[in-house]
C-alpha positions as CSV (number, residue, x, y, z in Angstrom):
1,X,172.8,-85.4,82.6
2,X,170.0,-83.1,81.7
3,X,170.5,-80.0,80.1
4,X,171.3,-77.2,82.8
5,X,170.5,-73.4,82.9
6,X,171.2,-70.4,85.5
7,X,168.2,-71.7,87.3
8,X,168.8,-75.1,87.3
9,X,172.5,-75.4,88.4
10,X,173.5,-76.0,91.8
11,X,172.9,-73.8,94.5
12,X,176.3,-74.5,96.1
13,X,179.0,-72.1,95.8
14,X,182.6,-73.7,94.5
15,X,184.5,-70.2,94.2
16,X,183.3,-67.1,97.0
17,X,184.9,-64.7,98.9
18,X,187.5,-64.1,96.1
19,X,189.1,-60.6,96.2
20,X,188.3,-60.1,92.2
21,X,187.9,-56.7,91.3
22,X,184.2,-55.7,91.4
23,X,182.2,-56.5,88.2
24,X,185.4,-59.3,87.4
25,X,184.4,-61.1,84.5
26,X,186.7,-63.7,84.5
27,X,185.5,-65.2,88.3
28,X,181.8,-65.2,86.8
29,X,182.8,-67.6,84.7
30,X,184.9,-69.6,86.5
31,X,182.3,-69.3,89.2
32,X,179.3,-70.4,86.6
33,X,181.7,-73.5,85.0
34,X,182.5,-74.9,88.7
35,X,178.2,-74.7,89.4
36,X,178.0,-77.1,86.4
37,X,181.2,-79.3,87.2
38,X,180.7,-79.8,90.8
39,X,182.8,-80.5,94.2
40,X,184.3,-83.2,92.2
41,X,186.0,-80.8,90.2
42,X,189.6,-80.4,90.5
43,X,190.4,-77.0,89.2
44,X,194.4,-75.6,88.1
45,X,194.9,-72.4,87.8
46,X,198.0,-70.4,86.7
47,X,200.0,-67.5,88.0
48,X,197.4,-64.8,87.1
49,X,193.8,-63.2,88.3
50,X,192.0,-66.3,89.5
51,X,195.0,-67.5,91.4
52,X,195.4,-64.1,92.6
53,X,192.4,-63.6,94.3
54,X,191.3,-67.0,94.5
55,X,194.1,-68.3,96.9
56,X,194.6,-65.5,99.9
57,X,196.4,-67.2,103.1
58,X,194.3,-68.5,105.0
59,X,191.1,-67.5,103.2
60,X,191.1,-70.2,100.2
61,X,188.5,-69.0,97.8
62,X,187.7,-72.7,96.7
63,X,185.7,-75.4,98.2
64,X,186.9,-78.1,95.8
65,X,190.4,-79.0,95.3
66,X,192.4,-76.6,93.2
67,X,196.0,-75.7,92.7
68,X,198.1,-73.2,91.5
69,X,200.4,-74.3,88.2
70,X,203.4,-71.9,86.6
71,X,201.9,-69.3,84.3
72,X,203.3,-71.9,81.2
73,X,201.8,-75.4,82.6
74,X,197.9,-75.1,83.1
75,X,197.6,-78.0,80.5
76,X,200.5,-79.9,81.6
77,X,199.2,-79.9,84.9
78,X,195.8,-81.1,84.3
79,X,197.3,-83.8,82.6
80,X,199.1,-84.7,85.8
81,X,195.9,-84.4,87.9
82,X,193.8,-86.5,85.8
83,X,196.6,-89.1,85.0
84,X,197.0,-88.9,88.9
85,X,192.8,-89.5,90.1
86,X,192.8,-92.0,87.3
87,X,195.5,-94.3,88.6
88,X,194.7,-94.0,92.0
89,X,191.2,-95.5,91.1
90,X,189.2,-92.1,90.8
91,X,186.3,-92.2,87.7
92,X,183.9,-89.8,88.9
93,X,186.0,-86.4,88.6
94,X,186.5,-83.5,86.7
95,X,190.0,-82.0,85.8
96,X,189.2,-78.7,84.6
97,X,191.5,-75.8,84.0
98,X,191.1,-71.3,84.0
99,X,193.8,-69.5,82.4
100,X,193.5,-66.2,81.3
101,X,194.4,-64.6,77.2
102,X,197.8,-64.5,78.3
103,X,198.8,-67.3,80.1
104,X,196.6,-69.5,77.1
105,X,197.7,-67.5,74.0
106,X,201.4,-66.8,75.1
107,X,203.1,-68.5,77.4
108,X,200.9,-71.6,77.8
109,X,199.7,-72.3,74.4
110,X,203.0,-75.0,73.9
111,X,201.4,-76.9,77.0
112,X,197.8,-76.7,75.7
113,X,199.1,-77.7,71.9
114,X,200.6,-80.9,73.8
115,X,197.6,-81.7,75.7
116,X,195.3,-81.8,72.9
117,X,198.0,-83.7,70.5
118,X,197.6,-86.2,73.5
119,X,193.9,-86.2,73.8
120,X,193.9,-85.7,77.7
121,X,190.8,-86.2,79.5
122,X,190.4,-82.7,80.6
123,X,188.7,-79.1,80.3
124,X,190.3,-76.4,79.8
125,X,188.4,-72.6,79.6
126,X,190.3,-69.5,79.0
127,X,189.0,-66.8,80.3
128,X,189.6,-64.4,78.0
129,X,190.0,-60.4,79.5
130,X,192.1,-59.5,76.1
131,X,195.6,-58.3,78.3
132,X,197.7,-59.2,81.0
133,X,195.4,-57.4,83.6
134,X,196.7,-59.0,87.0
135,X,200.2,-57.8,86.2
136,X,199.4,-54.3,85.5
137,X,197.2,-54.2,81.6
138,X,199.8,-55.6,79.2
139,X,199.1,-56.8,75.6
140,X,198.9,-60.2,75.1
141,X,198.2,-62.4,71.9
142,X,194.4,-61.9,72.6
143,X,194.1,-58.0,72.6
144,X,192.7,-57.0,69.9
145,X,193.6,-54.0,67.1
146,X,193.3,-50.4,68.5
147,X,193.1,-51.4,72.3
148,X,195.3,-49.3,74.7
149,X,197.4,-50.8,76.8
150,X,200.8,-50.4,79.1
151,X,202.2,-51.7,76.2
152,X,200.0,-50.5,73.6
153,X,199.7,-46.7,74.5
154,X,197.3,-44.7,72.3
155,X,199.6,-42.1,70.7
156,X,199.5,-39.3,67.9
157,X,201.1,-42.0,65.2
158,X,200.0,-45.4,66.5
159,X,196.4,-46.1,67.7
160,X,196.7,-48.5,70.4
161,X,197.6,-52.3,69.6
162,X,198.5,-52.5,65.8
163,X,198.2,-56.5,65.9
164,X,195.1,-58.4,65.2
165,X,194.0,-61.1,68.2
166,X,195.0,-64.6,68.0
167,X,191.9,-66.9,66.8
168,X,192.5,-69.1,69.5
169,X,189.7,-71.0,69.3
170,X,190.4,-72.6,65.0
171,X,193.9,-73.0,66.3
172,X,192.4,-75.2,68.7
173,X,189.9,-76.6,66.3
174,X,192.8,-77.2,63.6
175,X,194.3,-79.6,66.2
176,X,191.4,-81.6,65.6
177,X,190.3,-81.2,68.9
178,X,187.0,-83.0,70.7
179,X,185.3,-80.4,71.4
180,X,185.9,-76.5,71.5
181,X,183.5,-73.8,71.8
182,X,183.4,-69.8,72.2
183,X,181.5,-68.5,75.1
184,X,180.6,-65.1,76.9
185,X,179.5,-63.9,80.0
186,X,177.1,-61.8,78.2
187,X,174.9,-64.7,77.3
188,X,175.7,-66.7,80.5
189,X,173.4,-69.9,79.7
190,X,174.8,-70.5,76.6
191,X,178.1,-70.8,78.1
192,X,176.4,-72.7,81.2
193,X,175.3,-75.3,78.5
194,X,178.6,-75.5,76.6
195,X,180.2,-76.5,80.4
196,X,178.1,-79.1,80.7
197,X,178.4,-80.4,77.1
198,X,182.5,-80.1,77.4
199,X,182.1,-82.3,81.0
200,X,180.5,-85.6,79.0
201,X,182.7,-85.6,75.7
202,X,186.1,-87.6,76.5
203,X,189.4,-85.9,75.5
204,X,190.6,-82.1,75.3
205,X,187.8,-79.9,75.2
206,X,188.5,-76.1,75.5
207,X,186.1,-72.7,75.8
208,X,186.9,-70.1,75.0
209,X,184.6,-66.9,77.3
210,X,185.2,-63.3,76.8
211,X,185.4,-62.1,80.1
212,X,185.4,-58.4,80.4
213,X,187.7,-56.8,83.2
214,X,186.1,-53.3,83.8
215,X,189.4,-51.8,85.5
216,X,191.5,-53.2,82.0
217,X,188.7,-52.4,79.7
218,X,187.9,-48.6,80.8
219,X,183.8,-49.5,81.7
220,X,181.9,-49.3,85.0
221,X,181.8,-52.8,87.2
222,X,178.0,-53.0,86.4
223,X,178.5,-52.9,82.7
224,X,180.4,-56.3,82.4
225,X,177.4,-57.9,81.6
226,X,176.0,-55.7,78.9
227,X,179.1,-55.0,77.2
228,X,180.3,-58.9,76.8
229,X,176.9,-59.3,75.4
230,X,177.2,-56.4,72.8
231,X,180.5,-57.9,72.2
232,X,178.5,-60.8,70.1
233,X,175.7,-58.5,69.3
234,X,178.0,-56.4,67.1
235,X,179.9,-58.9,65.7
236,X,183.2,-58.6,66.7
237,X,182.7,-61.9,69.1
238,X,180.8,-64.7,67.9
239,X,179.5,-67.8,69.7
240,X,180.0,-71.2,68.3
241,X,181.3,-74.9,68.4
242,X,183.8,-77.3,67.1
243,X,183.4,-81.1,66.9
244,X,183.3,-83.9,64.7
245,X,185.7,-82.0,62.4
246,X,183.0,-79.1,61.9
247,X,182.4,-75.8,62.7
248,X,178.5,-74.6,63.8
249,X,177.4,-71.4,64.9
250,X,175.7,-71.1,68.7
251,X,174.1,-67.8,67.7
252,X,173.9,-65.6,64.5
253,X,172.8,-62.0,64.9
254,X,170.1,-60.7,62.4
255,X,171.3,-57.5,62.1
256,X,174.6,-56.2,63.7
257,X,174.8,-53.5,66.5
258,X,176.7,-50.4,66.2
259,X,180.5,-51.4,66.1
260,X,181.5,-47.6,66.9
261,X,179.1,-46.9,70.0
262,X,180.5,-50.6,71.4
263,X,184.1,-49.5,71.4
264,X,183.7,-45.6,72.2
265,X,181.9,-47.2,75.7
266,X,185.4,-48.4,76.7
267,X,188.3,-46.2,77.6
268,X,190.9,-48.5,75.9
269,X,189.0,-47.7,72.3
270,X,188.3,-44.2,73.4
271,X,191.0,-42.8,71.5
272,X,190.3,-44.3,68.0
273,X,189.9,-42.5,64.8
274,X,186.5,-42.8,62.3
275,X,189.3,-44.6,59.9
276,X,190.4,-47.1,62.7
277,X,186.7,-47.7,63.6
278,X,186.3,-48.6,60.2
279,X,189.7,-51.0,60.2
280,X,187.8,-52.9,62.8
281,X,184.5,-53.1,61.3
282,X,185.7,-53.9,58.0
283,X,187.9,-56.8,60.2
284,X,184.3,-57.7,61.0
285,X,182.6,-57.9,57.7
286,X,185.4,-59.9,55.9
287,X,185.5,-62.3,59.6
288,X,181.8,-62.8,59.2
289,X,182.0,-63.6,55.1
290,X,183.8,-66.4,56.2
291,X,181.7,-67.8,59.1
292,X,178.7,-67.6,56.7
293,X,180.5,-70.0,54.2
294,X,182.2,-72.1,56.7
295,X,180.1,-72.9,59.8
296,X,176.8,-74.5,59.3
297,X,173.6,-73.3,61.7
């Protein structure tokens, strides 16, 4: 399969008509990853956004097969589907799974440890919108330090979330996993690319996309785009890949963006102090120390 790019996907829609909120991150990805995969994609999807407004009686927002899984068993699922095709004589299919930060972090992270432990044949892409956002803007393991939340509420003696996110992506990797990679929205063919890689590598293989929900995040639905791409640009998100035991950077900016006028754009960070800005960017420097020595280019 030759390398593919926005322009040279398919021009069939798999996922439209969806009741996503407007400028949704996560349905541009799943959207993009089911262009790459094709009808012969058999998609699961938890309890959260995606199967929220994805599967609206009797408008079904997906023109291959899909199906809804508990919020804990996106993996455990898959495994089922593609054990399933498989014996009923099926070679030519995809079983490919979107869960959000929560149901992959949290609740679903046993199911997705025992998937890869088993080396299923499947993909699975977490859509990552860093809270619980279908169920009202909770924290979950992938919010990251200072964001307000429901849960996190930005007061006069805490700031917001006081936990660091989850690196979901070397917990993944320390699995020894297939194949995993990072994505975002922001810089849409390299996650385009990183589909179509996953799609031809037997075993697990998981991505990773930061996915920005506007309504969560605090930033106008046309600003999904630019602010998933500053995201990486400042440093706070970086883009890279996992295989053959070793860790490579997708992208590696020259020179960083401004950490402070990324956050204040958002209305979950609007609160923060000069001292937690510099938490987070120091969080950055020490994250990025370790990438340099660690992943090669």
């Amino acid at each position: 399969m030759a390398n593919k790019t926005a322009e040279s996907i398919s021009s069939e829609e798999f996922f439209y008509g969806h009741k996503a909120c407007a400028g949704c991150g996560g349905s541009l990805a799943v959207r993009a990853a089911l262009k790459v995969l094709g009808q012969n994609a058999v998609s699961v999807l938890p309890a959260g956004c995606m199967s929220a407004v994805g599967f609206n009686f009797p408008q079904l927002c997906f023109s291959n097969n899909s199906i809804i899984s508990t919020f804990a068993g996106t993996a455990s699922m898959l495994t089922g589907v593609e054990a399933g095709l498989r014996a009923k004589g099926y070679r030519d299919f995809t079983a490919v799974g979107f869960a959000g930060d929560g149901g992959t972090a949290d609740i679903g992270i046993q199911a997705l440890s025992g998937a890869i432990d088993r080396n299923d044949d499947i993909i699975y892409i977490c859509y990552d919108n860093e809270a619980y956002m279908n169920t009202g803007i909770q924290k979950s393991g992938l919010t990251p330090y200072g964001a307000k939340t429901t849960t996190t509420p930005a007061g006069k003696n805490i700031h917001g979330n006081i936990r660091p996110k989850k690196n979901m992506f070397e917990i993944v990797a320390a699995h020894g996993i297939p194949y995993a990679a990072t994505a975002s929205v922001g810089y849409l063919p390299d996650f385009i690319e990183k589909v179509r890689k996953a799609s031809q590598i037997k075993g697990t293989k998981y991505i990773h996309v930061i996915a920005p929900c506007p309504t969560g995040w605090g930033v106008a639905p046309d600003a999904t785009i630019d602010i998933a791409r500053e995201a990486v640009d400042c440093g706070l998100w970086y883009l890279a890949e996992y295989e053959n035991g070793e860790f490579r950077l997708s992208r590696r900016p020259k020179e960083f963006t401004s950490v402070e006028e990324h956050l204040k754009k958002q209305g979950r960070f609007r609160h923060l102090t000069d001292e937690d800005i510099k938490i987070i960017t120091d969080s950055r420097d020490k994250k990025w120390e370790y990438i340099d020595r660690t992943f090669s280019l």
